[in-house]
Chimera marker file (.cmm) of the C-alpha trace (Angstrom):
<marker_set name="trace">
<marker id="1" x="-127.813" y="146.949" z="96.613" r="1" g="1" b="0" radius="0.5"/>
<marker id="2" x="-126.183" y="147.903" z="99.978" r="1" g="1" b="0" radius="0.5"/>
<marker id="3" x="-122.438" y="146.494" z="100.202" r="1" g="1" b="0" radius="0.5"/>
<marker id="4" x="-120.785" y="146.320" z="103.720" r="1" g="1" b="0" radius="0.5"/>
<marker id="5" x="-117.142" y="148.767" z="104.014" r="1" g="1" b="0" radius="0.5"/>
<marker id="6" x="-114.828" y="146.925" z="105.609" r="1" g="1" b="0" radius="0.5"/>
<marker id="7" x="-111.536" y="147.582" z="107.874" r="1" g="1" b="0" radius="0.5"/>
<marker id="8" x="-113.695" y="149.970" z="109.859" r="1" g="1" b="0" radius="0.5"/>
<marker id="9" x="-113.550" y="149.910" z="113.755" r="1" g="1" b="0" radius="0.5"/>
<marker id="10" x="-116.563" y="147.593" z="115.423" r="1" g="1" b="0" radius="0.5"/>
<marker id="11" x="-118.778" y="150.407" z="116.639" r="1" g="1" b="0" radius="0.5"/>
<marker id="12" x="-118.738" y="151.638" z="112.897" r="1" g="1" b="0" radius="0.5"/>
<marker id="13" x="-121.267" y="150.610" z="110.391" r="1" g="1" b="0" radius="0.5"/>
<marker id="14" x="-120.206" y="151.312" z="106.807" r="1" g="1" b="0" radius="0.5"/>
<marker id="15" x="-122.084" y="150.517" z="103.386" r="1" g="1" b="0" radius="0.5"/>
<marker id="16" x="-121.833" y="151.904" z="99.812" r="1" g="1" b="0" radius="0.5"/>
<marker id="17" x="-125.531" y="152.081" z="97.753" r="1" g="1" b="0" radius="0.5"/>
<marker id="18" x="-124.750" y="150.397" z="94.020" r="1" g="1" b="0" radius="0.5"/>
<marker id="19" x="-127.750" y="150.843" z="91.884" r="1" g="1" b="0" radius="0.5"/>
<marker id="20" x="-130.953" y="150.509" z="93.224" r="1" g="1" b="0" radius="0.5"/>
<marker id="21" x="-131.328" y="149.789" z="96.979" r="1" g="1" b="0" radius="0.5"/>
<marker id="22" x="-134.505" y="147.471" z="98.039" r="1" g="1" b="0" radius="0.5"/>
<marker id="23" x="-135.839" y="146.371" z="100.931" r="1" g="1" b="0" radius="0.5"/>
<marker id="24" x="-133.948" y="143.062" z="100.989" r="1" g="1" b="0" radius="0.5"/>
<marker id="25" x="-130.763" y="145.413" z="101.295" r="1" g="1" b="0" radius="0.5"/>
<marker id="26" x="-132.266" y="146.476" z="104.710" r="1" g="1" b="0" radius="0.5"/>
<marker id="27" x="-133.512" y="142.969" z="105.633" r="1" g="1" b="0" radius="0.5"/>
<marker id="28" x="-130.475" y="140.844" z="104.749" r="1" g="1" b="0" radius="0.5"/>
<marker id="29" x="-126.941" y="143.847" z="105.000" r="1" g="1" b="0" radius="0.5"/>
<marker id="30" x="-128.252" y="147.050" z="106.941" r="1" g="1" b="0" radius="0.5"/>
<marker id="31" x="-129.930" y="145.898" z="109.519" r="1" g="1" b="0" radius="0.5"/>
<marker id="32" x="-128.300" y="142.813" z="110.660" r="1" g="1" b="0" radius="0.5"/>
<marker id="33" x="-125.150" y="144.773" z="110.860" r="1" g="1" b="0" radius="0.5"/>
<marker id="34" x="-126.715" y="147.316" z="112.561" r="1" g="1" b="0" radius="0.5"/>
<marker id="35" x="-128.246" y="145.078" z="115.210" r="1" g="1" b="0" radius="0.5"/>
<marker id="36" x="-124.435" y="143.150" z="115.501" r="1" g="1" b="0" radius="0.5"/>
<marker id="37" x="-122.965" y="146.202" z="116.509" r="1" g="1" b="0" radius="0.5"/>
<marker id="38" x="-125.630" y="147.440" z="119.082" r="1" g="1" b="0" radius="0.5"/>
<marker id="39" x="-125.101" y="144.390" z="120.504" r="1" g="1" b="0" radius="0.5"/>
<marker id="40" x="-121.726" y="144.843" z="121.797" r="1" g="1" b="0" radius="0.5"/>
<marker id="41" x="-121.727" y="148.882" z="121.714" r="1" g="1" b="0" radius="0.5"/>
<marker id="42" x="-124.427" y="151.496" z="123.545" r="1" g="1" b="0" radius="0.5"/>
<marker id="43" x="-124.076" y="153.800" z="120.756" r="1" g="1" b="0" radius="0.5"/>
<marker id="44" x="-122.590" y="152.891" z="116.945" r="1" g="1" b="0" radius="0.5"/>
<marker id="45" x="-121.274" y="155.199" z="113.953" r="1" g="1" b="0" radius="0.5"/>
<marker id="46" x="-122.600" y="155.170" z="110.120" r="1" g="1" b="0" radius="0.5"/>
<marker id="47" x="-120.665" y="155.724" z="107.204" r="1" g="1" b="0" radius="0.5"/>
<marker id="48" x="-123.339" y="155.744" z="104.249" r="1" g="1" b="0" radius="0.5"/>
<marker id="49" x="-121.490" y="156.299" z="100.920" r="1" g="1" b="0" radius="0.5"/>
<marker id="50" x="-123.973" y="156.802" z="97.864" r="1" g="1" b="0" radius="0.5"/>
<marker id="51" x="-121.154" y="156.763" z="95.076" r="1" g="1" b="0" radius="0.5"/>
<marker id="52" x="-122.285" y="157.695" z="91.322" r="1" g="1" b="0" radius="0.5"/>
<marker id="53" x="-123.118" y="154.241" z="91.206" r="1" g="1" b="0" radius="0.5"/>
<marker id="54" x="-126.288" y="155.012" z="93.238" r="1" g="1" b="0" radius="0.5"/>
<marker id="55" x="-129.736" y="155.194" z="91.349" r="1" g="1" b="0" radius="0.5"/>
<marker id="56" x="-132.200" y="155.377" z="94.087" r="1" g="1" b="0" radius="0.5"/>
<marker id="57" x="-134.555" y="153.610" z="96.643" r="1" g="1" b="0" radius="0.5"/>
<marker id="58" x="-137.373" y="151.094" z="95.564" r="1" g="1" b="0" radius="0.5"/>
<marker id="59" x="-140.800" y="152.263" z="98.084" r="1" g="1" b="0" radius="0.5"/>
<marker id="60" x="-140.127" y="148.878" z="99.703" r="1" g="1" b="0" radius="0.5"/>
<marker id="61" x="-136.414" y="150.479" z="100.593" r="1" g="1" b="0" radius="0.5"/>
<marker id="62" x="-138.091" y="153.658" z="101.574" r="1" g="1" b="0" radius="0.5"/>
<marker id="63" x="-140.411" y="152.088" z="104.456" r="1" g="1" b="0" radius="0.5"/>
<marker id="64" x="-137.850" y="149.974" z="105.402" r="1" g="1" b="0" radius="0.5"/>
<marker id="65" x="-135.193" y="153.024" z="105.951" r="1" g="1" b="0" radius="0.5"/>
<marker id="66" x="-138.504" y="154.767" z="108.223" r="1" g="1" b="0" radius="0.5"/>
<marker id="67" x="-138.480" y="151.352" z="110.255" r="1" g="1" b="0" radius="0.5"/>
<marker id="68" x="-135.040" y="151.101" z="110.886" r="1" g="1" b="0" radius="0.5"/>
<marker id="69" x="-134.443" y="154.919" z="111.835" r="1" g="1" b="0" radius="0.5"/>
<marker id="70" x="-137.638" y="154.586" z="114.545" r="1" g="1" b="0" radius="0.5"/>
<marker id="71" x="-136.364" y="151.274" z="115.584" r="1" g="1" b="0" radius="0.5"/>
<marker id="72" x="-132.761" y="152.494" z="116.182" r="1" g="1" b="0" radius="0.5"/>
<marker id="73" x="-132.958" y="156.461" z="116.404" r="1" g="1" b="0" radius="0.5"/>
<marker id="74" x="-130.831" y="157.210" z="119.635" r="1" g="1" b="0" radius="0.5"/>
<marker id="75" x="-128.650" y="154.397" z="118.763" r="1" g="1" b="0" radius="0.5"/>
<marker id="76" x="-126.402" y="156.691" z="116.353" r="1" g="1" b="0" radius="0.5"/>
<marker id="77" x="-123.533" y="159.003" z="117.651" r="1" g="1" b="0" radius="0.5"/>
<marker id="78" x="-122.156" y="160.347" z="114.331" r="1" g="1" b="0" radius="0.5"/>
<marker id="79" x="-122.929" y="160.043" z="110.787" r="1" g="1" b="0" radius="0.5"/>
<marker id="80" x="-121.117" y="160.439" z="107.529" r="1" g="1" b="0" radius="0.5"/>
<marker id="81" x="-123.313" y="160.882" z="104.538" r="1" g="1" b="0" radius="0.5"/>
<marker id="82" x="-121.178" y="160.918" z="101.572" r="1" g="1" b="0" radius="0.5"/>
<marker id="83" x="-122.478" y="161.664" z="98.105" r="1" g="1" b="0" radius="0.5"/>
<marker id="84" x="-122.407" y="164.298" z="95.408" r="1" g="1" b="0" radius="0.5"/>
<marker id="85" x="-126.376" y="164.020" z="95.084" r="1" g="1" b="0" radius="0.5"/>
<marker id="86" x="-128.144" y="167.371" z="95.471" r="1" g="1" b="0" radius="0.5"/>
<marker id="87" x="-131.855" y="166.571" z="96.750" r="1" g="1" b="0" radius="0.5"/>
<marker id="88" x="-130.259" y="163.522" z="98.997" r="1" g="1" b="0" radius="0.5"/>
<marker id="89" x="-127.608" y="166.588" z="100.701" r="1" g="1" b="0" radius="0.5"/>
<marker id="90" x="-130.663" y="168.914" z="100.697" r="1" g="1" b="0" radius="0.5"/>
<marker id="91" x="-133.233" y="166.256" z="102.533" r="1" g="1" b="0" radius="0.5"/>
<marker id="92" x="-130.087" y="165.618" z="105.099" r="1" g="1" b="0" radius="0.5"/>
<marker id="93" x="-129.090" y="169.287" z="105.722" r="1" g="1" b="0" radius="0.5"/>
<marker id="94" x="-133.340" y="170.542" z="105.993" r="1" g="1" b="0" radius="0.5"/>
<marker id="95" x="-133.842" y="166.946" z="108.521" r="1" g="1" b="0" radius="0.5"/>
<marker id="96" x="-130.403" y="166.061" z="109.877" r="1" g="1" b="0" radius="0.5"/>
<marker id="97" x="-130.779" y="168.484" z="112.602" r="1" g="1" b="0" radius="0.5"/>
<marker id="98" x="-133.793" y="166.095" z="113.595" r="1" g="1" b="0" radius="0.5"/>
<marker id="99" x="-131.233" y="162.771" z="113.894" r="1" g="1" b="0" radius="0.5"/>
<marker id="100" x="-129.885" y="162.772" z="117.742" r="1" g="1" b="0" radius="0.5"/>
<marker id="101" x="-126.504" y="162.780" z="117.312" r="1" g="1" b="0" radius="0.5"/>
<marker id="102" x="-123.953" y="164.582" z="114.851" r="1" g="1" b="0" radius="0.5"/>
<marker id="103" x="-124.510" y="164.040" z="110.829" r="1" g="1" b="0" radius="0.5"/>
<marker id="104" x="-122.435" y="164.959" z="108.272" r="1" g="1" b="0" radius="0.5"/>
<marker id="105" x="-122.944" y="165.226" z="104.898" r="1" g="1" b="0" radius="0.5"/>
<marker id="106" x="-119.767" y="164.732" z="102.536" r="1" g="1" b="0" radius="0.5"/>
<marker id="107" x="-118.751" y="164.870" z="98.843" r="1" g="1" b="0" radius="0.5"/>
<marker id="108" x="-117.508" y="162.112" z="97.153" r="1" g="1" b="0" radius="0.5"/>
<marker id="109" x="-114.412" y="163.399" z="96.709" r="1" g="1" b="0" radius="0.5"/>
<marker id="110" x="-114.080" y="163.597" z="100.650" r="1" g="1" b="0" radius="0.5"/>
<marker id="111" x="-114.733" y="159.819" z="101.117" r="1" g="1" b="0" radius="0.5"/>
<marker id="112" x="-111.493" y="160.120" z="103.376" r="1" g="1" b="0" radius="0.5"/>
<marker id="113" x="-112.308" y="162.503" z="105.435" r="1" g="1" b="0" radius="0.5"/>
<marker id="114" x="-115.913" y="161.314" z="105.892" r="1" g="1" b="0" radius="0.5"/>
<marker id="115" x="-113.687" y="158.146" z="107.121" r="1" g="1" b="0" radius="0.5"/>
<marker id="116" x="-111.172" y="159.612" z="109.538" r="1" g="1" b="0" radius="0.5"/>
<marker id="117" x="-114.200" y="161.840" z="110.969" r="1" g="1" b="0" radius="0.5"/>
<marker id="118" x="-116.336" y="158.502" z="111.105" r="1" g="1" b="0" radius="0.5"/>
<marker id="119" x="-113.836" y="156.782" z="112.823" r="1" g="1" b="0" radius="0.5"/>
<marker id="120" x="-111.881" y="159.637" z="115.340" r="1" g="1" b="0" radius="0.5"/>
<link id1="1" id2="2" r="1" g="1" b="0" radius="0.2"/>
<link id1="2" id2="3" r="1" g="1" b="0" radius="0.2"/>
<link id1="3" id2="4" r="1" g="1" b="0" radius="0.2"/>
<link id1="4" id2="5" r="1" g="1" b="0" radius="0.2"/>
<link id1="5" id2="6" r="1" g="1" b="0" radius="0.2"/>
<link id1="6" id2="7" r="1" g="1" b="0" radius="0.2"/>
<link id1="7" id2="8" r="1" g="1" b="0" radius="0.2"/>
<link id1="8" id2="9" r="1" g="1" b="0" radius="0.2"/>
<link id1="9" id2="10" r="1" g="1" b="0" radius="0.2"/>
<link id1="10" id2="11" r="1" g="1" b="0" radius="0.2"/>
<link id1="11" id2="12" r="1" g="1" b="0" radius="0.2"/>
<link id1="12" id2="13" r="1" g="1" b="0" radius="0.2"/>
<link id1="13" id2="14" r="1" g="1" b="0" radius="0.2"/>
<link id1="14" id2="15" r="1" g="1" b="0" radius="0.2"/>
<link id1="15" id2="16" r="1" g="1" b="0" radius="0.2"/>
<link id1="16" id2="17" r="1" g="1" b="0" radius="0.2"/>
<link id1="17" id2="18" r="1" g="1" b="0" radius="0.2"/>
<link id1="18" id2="19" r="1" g="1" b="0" radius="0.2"/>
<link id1="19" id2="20" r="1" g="1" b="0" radius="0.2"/>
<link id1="20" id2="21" r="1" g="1" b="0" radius="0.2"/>
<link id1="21" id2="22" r="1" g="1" b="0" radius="0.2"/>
<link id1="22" id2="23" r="1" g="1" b="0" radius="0.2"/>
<link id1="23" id2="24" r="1" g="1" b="0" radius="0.2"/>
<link id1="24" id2="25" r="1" g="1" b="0" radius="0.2"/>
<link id1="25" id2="26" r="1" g="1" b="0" radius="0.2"/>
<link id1="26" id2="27" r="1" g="1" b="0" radius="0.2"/>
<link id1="27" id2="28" r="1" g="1" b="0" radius="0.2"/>
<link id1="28" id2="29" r="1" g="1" b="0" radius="0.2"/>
<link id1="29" id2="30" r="1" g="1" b="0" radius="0.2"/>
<link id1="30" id2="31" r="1" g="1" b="0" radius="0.2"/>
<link id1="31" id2="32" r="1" g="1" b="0" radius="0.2"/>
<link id1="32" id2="33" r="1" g="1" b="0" radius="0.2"/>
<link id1="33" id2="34" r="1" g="1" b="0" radius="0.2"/>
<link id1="34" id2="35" r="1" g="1" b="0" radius="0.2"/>
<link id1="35" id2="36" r="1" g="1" b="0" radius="0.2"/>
<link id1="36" id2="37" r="1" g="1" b="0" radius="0.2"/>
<link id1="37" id2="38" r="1" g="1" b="0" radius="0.2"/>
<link id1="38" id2="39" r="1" g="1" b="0" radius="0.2"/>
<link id1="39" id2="40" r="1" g="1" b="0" radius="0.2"/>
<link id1="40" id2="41" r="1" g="1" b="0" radius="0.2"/>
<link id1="41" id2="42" r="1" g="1" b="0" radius="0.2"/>
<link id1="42" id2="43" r="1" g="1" b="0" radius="0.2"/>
<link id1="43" id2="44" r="1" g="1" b="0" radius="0.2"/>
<link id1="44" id2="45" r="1" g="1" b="0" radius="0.2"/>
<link id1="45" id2="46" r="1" g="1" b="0" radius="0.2"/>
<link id1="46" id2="47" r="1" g="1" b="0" radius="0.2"/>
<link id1="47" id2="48" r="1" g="1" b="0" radius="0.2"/>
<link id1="48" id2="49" r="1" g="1" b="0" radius="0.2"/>
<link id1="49" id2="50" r="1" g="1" b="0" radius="0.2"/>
<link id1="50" id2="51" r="1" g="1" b="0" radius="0.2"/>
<link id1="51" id2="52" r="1" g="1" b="0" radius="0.2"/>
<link id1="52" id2="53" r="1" g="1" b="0" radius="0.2"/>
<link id1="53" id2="54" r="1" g="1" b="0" radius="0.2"/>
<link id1="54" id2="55" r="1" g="1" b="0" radius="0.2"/>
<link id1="55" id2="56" r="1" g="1" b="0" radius="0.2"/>
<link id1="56" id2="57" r="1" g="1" b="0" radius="0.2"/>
<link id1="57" id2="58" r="1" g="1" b="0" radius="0.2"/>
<link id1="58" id2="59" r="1" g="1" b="0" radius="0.2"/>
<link id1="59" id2="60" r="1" g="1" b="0" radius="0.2"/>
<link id1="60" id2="61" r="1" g="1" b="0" radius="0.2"/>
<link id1="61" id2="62" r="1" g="1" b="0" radius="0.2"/>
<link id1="62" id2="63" r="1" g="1" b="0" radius="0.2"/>
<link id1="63" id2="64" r="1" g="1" b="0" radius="0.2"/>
<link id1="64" id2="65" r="1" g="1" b="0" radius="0.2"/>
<link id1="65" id2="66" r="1" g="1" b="0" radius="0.2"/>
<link id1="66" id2="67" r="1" g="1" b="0" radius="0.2"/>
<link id1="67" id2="68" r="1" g="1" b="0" radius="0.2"/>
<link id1="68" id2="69" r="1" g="1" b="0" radius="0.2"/>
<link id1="69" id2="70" r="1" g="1" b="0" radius="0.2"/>
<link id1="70" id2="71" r="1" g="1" b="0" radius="0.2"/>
<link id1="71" id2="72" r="1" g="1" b="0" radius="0.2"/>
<link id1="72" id2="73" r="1" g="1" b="0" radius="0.2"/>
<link id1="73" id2="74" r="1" g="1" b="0" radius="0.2"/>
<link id1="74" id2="75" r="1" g="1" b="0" radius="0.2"/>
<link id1="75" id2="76" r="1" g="1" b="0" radius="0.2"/>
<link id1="76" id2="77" r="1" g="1" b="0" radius="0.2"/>
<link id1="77" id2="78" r="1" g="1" b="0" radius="0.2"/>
<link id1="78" id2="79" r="1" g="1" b="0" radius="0.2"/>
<link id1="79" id2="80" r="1" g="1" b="0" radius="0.2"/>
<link id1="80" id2="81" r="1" g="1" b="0" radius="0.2"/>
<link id1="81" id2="82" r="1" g="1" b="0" radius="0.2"/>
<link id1="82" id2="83" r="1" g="1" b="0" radius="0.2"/>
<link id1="83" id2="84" r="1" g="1" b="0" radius="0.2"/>
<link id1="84" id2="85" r="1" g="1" b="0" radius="0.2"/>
<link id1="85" id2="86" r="1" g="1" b="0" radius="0.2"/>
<link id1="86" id2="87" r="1" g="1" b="0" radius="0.2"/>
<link id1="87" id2="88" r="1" g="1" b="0" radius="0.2"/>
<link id1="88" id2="89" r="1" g="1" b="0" radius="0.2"/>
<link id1="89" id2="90" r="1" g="1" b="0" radius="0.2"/>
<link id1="90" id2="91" r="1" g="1" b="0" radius="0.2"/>
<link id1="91" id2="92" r="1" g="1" b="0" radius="0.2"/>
<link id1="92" id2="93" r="1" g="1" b="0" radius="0.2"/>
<link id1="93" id2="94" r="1" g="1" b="0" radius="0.2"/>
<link id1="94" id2="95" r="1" g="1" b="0" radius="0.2"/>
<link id1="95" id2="96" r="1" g="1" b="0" radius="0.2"/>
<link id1="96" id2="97" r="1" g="1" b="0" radius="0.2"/>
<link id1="97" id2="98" r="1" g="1" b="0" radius="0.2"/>
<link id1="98" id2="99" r="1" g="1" b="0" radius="0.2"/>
<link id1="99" id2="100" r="1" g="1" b="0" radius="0.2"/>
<link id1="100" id2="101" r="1" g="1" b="0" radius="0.2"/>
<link id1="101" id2="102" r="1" g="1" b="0" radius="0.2"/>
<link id1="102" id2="103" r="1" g="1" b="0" radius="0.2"/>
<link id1="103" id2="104" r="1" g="1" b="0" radius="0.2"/>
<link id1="104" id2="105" r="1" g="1" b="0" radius="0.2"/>
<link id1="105" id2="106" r="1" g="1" b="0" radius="0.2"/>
<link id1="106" id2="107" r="1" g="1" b="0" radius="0.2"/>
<link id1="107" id2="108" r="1" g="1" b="0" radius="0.2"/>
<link id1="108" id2="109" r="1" g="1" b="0" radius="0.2"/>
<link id1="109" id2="110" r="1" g="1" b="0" radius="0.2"/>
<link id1="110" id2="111" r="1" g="1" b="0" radius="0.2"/>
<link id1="111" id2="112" r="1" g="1" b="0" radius="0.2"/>
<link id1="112" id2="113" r="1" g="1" b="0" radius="0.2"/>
<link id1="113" id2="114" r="1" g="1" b="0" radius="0.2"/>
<link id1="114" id2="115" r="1" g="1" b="0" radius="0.2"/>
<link id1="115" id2="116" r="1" g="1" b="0" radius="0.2"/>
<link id1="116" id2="117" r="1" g="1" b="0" radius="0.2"/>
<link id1="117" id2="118" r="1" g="1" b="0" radius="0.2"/>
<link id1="118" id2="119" r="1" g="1" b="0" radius="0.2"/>
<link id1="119" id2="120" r="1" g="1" b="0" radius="0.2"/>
</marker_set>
């Protein structure tokens, strides 16, 4: 499941990945807060937290994350991955560089300064 951060400024989107994450998690949090924020800002920020609480993607999940990113890929000016998970820092350091904008990958121990980076 995908749970909304809040206190965050209005051009940020934040949301913390508890257990699995399907692709009613895209359909009912991400994306509608995603499209709220477009609507009032050119270019938003995303704080993605995937705490130890995370367990992984269902395939549904997975294609919806690949519609998303092609529906809203110059949308992004920063991102703040945060998560201790090896292969998820290793996919976003080998393809981040592909993502316009900046990314960031954080541990979970830095959860506050993926938050004052996210939000400066």
């Amino acid at each position: 499941m995908l749970k909304l951060l809040r206190d965050l400024p209005d051009n940020v989107v934040g949301v913390r990945a508890i257990g699995e994450v399907d692709d009613d998690d895209y359909e009912d949090v991400l994306s509608p807060a995603i499209e709220d924020r477009l609507a009032r800002h050119e270019k938003i920020r995303l704080l993605y937290v995937l705490g130890e609480e995370f367990t992984g993607y269902s395939d549904g999940a997975a294609w919806e994350d690949v519609k998303l990113g092609a529906k809203t890929f110059n949308s992004y000016d920063r991102m703040a991955i945060v998560t201790d998970s090896a292969s998820v820092r290793r996919t976003i350091k080998a393809f981040g560089w592909l993502i316009p904008g900046e990314v960031r990958v954080f541990h979970l121990e830095e959860i506050v300064a993926a938050t004052v980076w996210i939000t400066d």
